[in-house]
LOTOR-838995 format. One record per atom (N, C-alpha, C): residue in three letters; x, y, z. Coordinates in steps of 0.1 Angstrom, whole numbers, padded with zeros to 4 digits, always signed. Example, Ala and Ser with C-alpha at 12.3 -4.5 7.8 and 13.67 -1.06 7.14 Angstrom:
ALA+0132-0057+0078
ALA+0123-0045+0078
ALA+0132-0033+0078
SER+0128-0022+0071
SER+0137-0011+0071
SER+0129+0000+0079
***
This chain:
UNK+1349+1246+1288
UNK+1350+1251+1302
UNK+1338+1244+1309
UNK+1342+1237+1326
UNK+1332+1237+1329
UNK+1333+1248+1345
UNK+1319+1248+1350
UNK+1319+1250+1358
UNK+1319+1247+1376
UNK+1331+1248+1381
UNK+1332+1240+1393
UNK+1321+1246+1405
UNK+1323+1257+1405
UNK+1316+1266+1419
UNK+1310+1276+1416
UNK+1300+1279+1428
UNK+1290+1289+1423
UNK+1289+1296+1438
UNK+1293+1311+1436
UNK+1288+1320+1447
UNK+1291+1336+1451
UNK+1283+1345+1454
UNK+1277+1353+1452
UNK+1292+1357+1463
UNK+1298+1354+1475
UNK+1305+1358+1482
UNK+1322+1358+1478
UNK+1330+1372+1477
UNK+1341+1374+1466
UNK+1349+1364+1475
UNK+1351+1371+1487
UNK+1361+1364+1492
UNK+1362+1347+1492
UNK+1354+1339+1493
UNK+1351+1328+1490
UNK+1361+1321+1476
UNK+1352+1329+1469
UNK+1354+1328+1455
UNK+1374+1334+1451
UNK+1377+1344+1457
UNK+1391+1344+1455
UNK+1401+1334+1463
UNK+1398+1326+1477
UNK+1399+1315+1478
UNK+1402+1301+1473
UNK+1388+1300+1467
UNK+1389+1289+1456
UNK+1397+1291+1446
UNK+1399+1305+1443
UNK+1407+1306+1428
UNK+1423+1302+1430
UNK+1427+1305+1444
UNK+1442+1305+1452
UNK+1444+1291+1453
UNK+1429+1286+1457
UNK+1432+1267+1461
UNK+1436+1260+1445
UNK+1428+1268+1437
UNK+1432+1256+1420
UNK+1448+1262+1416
UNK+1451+1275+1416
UNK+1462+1278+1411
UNK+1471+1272+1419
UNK+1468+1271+1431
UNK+1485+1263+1438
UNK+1486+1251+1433
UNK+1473+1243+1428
UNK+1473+1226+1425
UNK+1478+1231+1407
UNK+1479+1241+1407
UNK+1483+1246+1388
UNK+1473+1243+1377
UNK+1458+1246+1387
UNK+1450+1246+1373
UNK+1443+1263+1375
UNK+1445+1268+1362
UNK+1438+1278+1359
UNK+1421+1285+1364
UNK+1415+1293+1373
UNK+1403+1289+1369
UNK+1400+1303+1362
UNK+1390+1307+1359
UNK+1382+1321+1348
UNK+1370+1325+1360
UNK+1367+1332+1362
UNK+1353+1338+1369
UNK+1342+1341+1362
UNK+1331+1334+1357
UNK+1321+1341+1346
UNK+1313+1349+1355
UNK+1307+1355+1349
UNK+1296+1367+1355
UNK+1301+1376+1365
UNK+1315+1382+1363
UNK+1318+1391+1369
UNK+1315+1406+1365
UNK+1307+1406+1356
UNK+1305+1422+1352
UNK+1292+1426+1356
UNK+1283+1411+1355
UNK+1267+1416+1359
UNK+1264+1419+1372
UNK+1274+1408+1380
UNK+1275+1413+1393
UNK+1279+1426+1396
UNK+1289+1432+1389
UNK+1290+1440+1392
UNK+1280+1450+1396
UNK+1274+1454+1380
UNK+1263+1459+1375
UNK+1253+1460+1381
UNK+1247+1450+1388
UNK+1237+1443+1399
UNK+1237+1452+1415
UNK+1251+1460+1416
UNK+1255+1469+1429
UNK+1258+1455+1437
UNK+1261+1445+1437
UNK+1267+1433+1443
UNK+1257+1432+1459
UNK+1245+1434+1453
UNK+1233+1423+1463
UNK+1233+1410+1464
UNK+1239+1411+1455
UNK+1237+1391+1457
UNK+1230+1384+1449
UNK+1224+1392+1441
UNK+1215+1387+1428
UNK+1219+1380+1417
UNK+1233+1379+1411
UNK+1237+1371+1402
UNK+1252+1367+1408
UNK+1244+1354+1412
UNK+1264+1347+1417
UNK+1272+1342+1407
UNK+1286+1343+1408
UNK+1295+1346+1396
UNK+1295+1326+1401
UNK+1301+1324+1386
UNK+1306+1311+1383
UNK+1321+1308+1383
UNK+1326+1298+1389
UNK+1342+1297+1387
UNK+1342+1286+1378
UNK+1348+1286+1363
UNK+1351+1277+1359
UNK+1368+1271+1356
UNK+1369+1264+1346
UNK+1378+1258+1345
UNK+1380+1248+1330
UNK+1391+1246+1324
UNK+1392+1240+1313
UNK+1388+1226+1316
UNK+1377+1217+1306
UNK+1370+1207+1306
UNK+1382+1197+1312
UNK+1393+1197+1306
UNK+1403+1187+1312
UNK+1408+1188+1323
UNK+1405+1199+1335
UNK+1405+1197+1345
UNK+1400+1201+1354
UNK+1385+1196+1348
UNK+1373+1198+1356
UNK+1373+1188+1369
UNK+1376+1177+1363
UNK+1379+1164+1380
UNK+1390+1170+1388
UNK+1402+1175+1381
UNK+1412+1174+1394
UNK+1408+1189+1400
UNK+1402+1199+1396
UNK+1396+1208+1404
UNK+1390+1205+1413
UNK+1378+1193+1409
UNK+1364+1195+1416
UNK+1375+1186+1430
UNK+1382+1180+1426
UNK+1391+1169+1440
UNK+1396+1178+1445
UNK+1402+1184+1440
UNK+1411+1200+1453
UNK+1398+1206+1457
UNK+1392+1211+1452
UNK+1381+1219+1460
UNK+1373+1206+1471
UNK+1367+1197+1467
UNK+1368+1185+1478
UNK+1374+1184+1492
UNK+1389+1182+1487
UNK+1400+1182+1498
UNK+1398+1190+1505
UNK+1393+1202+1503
UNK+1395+1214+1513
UNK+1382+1218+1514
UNK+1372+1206+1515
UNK+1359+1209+1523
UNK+1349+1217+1518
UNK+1349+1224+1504
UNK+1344+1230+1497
UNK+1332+1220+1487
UNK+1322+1225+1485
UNK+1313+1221+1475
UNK+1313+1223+1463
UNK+1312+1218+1455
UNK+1313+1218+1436
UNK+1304+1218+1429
UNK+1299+1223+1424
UNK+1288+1224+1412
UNK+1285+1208+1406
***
């Protein structure tokens, strides 16, 4: 797995997840429990990753749509 994006804001982050699945790559959310846990101040931003093999054509969709990549 790596990790394409990083950020503390959900809606964002469910965004990005909408932008990989339409291109048909899978992504995972890491650190979604601490945040939770955290009362979602903003103190641990969750990670979006993705299978090592399609770490480039993520990071190129997220690109295309003006978005920054880890």
């Amino acid at each position: 797995m790596q990790v394409v994006a990083v950020s503390t804001d959900l809606v964002r982050l469910g965004f990005l997840q909408a932008l990989l699945r339409d291109a048909g790559i899978e992504p995972l959310v890491l650190d979604a429990h601490i945040s939770a846990v955290e009362g979602g101040i903003g103190a641990f931003p969750r990670r979006l990753a993705v299978r090592t093999q399609d770490a480039a054509a993520a990071r190129a969709v997220l690109r295309d749509a003006g978005e920054d990549t880890v």
